[in-house]
NUNU-544755 format. One record per residue (C-alpha): x, y, z. Coordinates in steps of 0.05 Angstrom, whole numbers, plus 5000, padded with zeros to 4 digits. Layout:
// residues N
atom X:X	Y:Y	Z:Z
...
END
This chain:
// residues 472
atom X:3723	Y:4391	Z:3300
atom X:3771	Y:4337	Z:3293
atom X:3740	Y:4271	Z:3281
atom X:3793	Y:4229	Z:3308
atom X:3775	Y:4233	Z:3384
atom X:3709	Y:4258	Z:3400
atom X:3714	Y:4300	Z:3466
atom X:3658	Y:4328	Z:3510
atom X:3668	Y:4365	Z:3566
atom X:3618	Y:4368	Z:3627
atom X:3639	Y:4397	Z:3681
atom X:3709	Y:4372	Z:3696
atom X:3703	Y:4313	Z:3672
atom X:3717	Y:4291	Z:3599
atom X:3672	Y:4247	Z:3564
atom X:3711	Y:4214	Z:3512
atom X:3673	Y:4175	Z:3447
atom X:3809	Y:4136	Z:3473
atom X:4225	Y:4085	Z:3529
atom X:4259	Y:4022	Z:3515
atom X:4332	Y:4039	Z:3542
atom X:4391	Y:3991	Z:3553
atom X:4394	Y:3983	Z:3635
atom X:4407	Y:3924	Z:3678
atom X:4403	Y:3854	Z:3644
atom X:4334	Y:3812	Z:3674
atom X:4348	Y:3753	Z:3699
atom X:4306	Y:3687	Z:3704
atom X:4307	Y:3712	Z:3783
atom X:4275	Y:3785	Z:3763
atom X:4227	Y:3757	Z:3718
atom X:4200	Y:3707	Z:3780
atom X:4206	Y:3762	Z:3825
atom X:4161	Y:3803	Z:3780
atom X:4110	Y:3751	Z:3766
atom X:4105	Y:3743	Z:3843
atom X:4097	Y:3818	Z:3852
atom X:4044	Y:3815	Z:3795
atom X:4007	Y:3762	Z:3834
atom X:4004	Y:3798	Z:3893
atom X:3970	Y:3862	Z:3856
atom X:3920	Y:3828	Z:3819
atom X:3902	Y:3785	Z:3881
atom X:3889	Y:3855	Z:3928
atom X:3817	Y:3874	Z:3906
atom X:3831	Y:3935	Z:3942
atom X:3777	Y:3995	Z:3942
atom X:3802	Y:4061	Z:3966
atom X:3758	Y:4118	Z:3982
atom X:3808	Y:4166	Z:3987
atom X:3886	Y:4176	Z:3961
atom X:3927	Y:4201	Z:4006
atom X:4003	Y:4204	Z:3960
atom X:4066	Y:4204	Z:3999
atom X:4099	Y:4280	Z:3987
atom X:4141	Y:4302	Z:3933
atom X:4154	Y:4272	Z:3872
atom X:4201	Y:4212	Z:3856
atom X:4228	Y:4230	Z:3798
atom X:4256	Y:4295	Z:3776
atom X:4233	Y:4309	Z:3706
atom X:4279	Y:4283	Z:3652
atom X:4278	Y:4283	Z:3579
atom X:4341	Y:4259	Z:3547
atom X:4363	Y:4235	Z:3471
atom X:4372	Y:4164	Z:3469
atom X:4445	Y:4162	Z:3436
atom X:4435	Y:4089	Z:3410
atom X:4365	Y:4119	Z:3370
atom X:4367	Y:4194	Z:3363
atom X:4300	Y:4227	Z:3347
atom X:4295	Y:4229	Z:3268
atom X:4271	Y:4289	Z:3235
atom X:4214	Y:4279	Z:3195
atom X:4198	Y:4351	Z:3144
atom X:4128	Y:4360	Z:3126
atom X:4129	Y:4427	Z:3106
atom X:4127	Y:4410	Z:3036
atom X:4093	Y:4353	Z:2993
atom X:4137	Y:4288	Z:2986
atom X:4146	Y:4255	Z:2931
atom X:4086	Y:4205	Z:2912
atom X:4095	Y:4127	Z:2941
atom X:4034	Y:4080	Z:2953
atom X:4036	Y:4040	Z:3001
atom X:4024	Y:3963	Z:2992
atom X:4017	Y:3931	Z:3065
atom X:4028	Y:3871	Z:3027
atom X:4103	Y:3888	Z:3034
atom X:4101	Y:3886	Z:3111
atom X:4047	Y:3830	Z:3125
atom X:4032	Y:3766	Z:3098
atom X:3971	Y:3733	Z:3128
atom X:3901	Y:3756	Z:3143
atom X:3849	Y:3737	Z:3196
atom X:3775	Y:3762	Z:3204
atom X:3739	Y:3766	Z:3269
atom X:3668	Y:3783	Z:3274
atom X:3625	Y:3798	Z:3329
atom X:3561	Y:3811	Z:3345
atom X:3543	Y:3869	Z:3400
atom X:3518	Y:3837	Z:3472
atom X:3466	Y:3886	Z:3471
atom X:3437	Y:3869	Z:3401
atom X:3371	Y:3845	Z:3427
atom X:3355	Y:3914	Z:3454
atom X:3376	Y:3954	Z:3394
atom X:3439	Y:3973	Z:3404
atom X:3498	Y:3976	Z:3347
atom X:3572	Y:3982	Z:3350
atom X:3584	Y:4051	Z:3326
atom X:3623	Y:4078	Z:3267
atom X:3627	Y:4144	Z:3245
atom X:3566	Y:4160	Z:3283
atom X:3529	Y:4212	Z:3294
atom X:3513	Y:4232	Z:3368
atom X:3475	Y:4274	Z:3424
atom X:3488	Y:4291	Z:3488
atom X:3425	Y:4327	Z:3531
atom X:3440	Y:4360	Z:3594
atom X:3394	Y:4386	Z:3635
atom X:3417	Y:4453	Z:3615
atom X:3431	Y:4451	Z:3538
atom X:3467	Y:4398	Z:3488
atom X:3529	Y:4382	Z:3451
atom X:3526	Y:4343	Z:3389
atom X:3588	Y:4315	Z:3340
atom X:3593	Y:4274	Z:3291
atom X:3650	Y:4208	Z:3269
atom X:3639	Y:4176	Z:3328
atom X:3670	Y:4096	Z:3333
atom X:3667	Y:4039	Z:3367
atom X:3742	Y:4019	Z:3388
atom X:3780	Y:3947	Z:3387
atom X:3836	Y:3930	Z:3427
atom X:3876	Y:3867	Z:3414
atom X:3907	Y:3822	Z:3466
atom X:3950	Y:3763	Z:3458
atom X:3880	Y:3713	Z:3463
atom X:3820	Y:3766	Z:3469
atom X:3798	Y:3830	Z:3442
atom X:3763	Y:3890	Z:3480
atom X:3708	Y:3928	Z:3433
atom X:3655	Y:3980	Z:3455
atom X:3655	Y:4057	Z:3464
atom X:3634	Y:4106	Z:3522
atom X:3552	Y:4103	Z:3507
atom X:3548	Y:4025	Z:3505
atom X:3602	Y:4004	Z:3545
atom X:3673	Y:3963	Z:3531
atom X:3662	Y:3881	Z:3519
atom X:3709	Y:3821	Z:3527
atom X:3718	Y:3772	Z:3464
atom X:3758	Y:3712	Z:3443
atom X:3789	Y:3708	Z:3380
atom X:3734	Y:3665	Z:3348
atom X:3682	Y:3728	Z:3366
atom X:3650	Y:3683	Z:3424
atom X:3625	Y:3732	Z:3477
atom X:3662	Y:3731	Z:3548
atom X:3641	Y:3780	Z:3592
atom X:3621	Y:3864	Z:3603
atom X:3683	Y:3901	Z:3628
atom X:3635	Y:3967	Z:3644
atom X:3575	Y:3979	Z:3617
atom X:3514	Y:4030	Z:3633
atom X:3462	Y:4021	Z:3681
atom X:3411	Y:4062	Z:3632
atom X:3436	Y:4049	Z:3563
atom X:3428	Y:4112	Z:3519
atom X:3387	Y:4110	Z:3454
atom X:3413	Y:4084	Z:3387
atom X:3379	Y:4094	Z:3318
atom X:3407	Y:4039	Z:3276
atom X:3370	Y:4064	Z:3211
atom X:3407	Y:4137	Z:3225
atom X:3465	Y:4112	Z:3258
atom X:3461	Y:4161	Z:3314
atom X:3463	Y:4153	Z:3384
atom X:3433	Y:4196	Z:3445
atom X:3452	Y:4204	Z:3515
atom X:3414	Y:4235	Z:3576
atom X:3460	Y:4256	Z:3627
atom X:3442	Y:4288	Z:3698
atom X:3482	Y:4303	Z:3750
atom X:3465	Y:4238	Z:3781
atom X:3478	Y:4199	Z:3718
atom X:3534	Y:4141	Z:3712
atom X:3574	Y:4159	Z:3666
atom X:3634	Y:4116	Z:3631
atom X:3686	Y:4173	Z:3606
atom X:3739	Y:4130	Z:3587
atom X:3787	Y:4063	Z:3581
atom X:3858	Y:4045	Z:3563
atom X:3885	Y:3978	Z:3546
atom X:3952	Y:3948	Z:3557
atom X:3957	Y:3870	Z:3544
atom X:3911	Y:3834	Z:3602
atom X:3911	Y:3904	Z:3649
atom X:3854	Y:3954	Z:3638
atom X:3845	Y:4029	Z:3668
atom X:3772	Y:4042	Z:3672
atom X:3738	Y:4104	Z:3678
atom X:3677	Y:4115	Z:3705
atom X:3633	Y:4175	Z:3739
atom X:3573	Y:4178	Z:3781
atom X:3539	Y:4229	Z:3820
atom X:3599	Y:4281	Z:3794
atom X:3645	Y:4232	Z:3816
atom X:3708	Y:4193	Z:3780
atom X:3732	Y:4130	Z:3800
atom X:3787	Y:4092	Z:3769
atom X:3776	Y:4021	Z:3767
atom X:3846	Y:3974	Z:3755
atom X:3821	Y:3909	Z:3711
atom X:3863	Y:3846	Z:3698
atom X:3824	Y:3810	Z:3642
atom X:3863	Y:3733	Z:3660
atom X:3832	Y:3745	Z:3723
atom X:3770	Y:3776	Z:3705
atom X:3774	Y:3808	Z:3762
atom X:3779	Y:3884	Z:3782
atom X:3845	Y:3897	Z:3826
atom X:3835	Y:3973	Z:3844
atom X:3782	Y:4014	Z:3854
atom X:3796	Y:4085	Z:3875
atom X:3768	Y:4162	Z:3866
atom X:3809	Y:4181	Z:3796
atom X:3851	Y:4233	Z:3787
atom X:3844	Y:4291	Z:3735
atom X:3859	Y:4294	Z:3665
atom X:3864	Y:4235	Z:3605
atom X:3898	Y:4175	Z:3642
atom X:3924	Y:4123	Z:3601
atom X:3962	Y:4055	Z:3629
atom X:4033	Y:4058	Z:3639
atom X:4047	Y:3986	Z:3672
atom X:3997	Y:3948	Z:3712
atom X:4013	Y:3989	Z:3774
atom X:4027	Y:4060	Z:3740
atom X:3992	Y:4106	Z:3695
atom X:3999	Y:4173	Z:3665
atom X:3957	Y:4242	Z:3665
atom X:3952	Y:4283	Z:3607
atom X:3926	Y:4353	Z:3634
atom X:3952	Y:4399	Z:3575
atom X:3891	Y:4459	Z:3568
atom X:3931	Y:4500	Z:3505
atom X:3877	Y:4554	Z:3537
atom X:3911	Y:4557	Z:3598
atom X:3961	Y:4606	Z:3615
atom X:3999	Y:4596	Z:3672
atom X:4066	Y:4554	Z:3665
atom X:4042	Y:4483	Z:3698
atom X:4063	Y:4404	Z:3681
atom X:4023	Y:4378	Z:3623
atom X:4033	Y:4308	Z:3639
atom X:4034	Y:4276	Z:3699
atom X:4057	Y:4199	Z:3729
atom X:4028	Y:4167	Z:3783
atom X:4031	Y:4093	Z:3813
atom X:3964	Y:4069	Z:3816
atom X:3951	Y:4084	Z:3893
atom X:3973	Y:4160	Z:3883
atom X:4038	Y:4173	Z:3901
atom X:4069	Y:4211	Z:3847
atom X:4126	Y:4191	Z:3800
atom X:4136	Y:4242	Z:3763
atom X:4118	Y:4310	Z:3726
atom X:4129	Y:4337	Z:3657
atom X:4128	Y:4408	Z:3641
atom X:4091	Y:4442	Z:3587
atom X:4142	Y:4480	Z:3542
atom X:4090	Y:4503	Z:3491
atom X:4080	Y:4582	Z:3484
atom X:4022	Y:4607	Z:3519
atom X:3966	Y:4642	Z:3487
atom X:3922	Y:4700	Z:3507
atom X:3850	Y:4685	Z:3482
atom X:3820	Y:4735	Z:3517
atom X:3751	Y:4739	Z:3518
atom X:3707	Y:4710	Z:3466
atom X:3706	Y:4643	Z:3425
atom X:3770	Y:4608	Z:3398
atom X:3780	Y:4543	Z:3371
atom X:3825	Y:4488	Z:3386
atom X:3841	Y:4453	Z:3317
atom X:3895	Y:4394	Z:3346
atom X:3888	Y:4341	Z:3393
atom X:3949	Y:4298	Z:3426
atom X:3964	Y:4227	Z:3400
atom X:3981	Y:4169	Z:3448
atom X:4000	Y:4101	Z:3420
atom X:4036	Y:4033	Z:3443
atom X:4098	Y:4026	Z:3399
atom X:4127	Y:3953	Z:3422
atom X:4083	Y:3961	Z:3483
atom X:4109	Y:4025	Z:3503
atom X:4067	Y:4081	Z:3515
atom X:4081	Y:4141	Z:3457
atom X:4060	Y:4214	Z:3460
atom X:4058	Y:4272	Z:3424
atom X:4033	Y:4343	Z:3457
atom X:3979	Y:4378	Z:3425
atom X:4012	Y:4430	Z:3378
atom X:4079	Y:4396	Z:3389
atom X:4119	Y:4374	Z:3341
atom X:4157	Y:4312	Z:3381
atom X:4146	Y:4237	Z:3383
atom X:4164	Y:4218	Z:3458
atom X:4171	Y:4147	Z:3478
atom X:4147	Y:4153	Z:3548
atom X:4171	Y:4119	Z:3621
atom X:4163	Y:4130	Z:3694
atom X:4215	Y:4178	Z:3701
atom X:4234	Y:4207	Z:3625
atom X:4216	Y:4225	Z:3557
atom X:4253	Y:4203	Z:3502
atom X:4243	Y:4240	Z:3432
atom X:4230	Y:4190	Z:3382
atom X:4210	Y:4233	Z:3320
atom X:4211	Y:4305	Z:3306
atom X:4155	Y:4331	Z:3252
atom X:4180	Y:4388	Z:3223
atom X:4130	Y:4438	Z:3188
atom X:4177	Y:4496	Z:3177
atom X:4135	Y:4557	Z:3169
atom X:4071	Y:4522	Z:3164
atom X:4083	Y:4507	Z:3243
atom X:4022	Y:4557	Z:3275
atom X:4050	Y:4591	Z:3331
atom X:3996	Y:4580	Z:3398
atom X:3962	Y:4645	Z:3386
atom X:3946	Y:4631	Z:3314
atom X:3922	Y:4563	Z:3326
atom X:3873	Y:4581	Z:3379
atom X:3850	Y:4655	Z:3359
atom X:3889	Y:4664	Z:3287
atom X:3876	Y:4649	Z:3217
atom X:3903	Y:4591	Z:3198
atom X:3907	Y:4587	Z:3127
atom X:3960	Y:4540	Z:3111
atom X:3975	Y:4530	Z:3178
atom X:3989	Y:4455	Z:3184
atom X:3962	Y:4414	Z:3236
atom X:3957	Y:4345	Z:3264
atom X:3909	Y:4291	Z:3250
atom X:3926	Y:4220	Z:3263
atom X:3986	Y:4189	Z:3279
atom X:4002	Y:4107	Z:3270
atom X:4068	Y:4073	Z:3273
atom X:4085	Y:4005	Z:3258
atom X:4157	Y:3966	Z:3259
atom X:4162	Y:3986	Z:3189
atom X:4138	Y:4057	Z:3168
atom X:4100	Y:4119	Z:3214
atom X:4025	Y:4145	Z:3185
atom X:4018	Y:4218	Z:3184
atom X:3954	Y:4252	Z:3169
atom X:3956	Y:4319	Z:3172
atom X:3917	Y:4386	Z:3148
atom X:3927	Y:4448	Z:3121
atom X:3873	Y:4499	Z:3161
atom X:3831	Y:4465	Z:3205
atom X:3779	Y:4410	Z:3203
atom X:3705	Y:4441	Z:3216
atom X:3648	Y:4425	Z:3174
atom X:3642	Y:4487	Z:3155
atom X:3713	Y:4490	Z:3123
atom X:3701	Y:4424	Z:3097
atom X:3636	Y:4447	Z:3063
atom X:3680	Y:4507	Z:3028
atom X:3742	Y:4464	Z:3010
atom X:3785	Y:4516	Z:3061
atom X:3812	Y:4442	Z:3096
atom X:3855	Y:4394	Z:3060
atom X:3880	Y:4328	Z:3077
atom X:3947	Y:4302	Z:3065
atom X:3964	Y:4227	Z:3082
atom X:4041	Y:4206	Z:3073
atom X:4093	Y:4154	Z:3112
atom X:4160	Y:4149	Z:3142
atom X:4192	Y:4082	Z:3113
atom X:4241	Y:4074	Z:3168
atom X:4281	Y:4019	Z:3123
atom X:4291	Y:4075	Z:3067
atom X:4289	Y:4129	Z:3113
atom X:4246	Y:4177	Z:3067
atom X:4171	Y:4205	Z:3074
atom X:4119	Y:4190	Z:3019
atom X:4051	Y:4228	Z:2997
atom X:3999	Y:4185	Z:2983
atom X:3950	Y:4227	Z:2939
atom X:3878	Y:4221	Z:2964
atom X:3819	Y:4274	Z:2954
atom X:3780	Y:4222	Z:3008
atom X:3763	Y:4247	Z:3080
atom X:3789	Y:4204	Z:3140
atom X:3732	Y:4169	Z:3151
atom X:3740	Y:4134	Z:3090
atom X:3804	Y:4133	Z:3069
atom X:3834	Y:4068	Z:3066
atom X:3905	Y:4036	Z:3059
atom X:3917	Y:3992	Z:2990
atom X:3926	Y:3925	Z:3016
atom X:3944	Y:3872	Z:2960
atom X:3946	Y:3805	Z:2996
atom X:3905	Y:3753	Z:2986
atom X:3834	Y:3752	Z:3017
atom X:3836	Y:3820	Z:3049
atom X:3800	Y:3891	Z:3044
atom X:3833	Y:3951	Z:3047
atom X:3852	Y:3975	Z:3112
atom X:3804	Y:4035	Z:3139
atom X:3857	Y:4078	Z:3173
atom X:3805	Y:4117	Z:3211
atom X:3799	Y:4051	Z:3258
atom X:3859	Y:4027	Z:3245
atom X:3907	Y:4010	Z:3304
atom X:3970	Y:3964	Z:3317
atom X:3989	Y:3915	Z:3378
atom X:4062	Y:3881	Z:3368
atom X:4070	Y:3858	Z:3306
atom X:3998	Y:3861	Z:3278
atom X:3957	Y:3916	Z:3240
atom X:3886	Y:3914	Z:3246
atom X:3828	Y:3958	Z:3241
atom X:3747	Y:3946	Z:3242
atom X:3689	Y:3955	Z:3204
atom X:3609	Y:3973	Z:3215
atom X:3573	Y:3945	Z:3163
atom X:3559	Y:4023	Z:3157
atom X:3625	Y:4035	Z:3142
atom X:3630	Y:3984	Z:3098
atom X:3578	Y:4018	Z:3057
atom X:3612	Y:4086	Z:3063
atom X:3675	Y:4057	Z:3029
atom X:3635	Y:4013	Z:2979
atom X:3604	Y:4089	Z:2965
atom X:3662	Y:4132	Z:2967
atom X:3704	Y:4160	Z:2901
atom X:3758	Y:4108	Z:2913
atom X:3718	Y:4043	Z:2912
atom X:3714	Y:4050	Z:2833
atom X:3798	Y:4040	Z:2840
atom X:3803	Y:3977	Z:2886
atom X:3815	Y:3910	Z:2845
atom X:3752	Y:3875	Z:2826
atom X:3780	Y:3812	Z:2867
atom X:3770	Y:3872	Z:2924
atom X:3702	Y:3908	Z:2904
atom X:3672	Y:3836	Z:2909
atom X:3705	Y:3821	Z:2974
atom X:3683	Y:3880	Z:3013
atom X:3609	Y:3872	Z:2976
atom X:3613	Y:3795	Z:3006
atom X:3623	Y:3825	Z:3073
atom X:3576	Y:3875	Z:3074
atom X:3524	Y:3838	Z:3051
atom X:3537	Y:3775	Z:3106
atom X:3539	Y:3830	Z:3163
atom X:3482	Y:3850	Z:3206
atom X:3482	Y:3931	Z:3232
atom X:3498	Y:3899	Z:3301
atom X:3558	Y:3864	Z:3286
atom X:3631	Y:3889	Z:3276
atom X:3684	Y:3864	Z:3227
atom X:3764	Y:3860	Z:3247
atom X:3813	Y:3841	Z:3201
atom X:3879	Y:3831	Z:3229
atom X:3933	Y:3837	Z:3191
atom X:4000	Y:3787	Z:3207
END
């Protein structure tokens, strides 16, 4: 199973442990226009019971080469030669946030690379890497995860406020780090939230139900509240969002990805292009997940078992990067039903102003190949100054694999955690995970000035706080 998202499916809902193009010039008049418009939105409070979309859809689908930044072809068929990367080349100033989980008092942790269970009345799922996610603002930070709910921060790590949080708060074993769920079909359950500067899309189900809620964090206020729609939806704008619906199981020709204003009408629909597989009866597995990511604010996909970069907007996708893996590309059948020895899939995705983060591996990751050595991990970047891909040689799994990171003060980045908004890298740190690095084959590498830093850290940390560095 693939650590990097943690998915679990009950029912039809998913529980989940989450193009710039040149066009008219904005004036100082659009820019007023828009702030008045913003006003109004955040101002409505509205709660709809039911979505009723006007017919059709607005835009036909479009995906187009931008001629002014044609996709760039990125090969990684083959090993490239070996580069470390230094972020000290990229960023020059560090800041550390802690803070310390609102629920703390009743025994409940931030989690990182967790282990978890999820009872149903009729069976259980279990997984393992789960983590607690940070998203960065301009002035606050959101942190939390779908058992314990999503929390609003300052900067200085001063508790503001719960954006969604459970009525009956699951169990959490600090000494195991493991955390267990009850769910019924009654139960409230929070499956999901995305993060786009002040605007939040909130997930949340009860009594089988979704609803969407629409969140302005300036306002601390809640501007929508409406029965949700099928699929992963992530933010678009404050009065958009998208739909991811790919199922690489599925095999009739249907849209993968969906965009809809926030009160249902729809914008517009992207088709999936992806062969379709026959799994016929039986077990099959489902080795790659899709990656979405904010590059300069705007929203970036990549299909499950796709091998595109799109930067996306209302009404087109624009290829960004193409990852080329030659014949190590698994055709659908293989990756669902085959063997996929050598087969390259993909991990984790992260792009910056500077350079694009690839993890990929060769055959899939399942503890099981893990345990036998079949799954290997290869970590390498896109320097988009030079233009050419790097290997950076690492026997470490993702959980634990960090970045070097030579300037003053700091840790190594954990790339497993690790995220980007504008110009600033950061990622966070369990005192668990802390632990896990200070124990890992690597630590024995990092400079001394390093080994005592992240020792100093650990030891000041409780198991209910959480560690960001932020990297400027």
């Amino acid at each position: 199973m693939n650590t990097k998202q943690v998915l679990i499916a009950t029912a039809t809902v998913f529980f989940l442990v989450g193009c710039t193009g040149k066009g008219k010039k904005q004036t100082l008049e659009d820019t007023s226009e828009n702030n008045v418009k913003l006003e109004e939105l955040y101002s409505a409070e509205l709660t709809l019971d039911t979505i009723i979309p006007n017919p059709g859809i607005k835009y036909p689908e479009k995906r187009g080469v931008d001629p002014q930044n044609p996709p760039i072809v990125i090969n990684i068929e083959n090993k490239a030669e070996n580069g470390e990367l230094d972020l000290s080349q990229f960023y020059t100033q560090v800041e550390y946030v802690k803070i310390e989980h609102p629920l703390a008092e009743k025994g409940i942790a931030f989690l990182g690379n967790s282990t978890y269970q999820v009872m149903y009345e009729r069976g259980a799922s279990s997984g393992r890497g789960a983590n607690s996610r940070v998203y960065l603002t301009e002035d606050k930070l959101i942190a939390g995860d779908n058992f314990f709910g999503y929390h609003c921060f300052d900067m200085q790590g001063n508790y503001i406020y719960t954006l969604a949080a459970k009525k009956e708060l699951p169990e959490f074993d600090v000494k195991n780090n493991s955390a267990t769920m009850y769910i019924t079909p009654e139960s409230e359950i929070i499956s999901g939230i995305s993060v786009s500067d002040d605007n939040c899309l909130i997930t949340k189900v009860a009594n089988r139900k979704g609803r969407f809620v629409f969140h302005n964090l300036d306002k601390q206020k809640n501007y929508l509240n409406r029965p949700a729609s099928y699929g992963t939806s992530i933010l678009l704008s404050p009065d958009s969002y998208v739909s991811y619906v790919y199922n690489p199981a599925y095999t009739g020709k249907e849209p993968m990805l969906y965009v809809f204003d926030i009160k249902g009408d729809t914008l517009s629909a992207f088709m999936n292009y992806n062969p379709l597989a026959d799994i016929g009866k039986g077990n099959f597995t489902n080795p790659e997940s899709s990656d979405f990511y904010r590059y300069n604010q705007v929203l970036s996909m990549r299909q499950a078992y796709n091998d595109t970069i799109f930067r996306v907007s209302a009404d087109k996708l624009t290829p960004a990067f193409v990852l080329n893996s030659g014949n190590k590309k698994p055709d659908m059948q293989t990756a669902l039903k085959g063997d996929k020895k050598g087969k390259i899939f993909i991990y984790q995705l992260m792009e910056t102003n500077d350079f694009l983060f690839i993890v990929h591996t060769e055959d899939y990751d399942c503890p099981n190949n893990r345990k036998s050595g079949a799954v290997k991990f290869f970590y390498s970047y896109y320097d988009k100054k030079s233009g050419k891909r790097y290997s950076i040689p690492s026997c470490e799994y993702p959980e634990v694999f960090t970045l070097q990171n030579s300037i003053e003060g700091t840790i190594r980045l954990m790339l497993s955690n690790a995220s980007v908004y504008k110009d600033k890298l950061y990622s966070s740190y369990t005192k668990t995970q802390l632990k896990q690095i200070m124990d890992s084959e690597a630590f024995a590498s990092f400079p001394p000035s390093q080994q005592e830093k992240l020792k100093a850290l650990h030891d000041e940390m409780t198991e209910y706080e959480l560690l960001i560095m932020i990297l400027k």
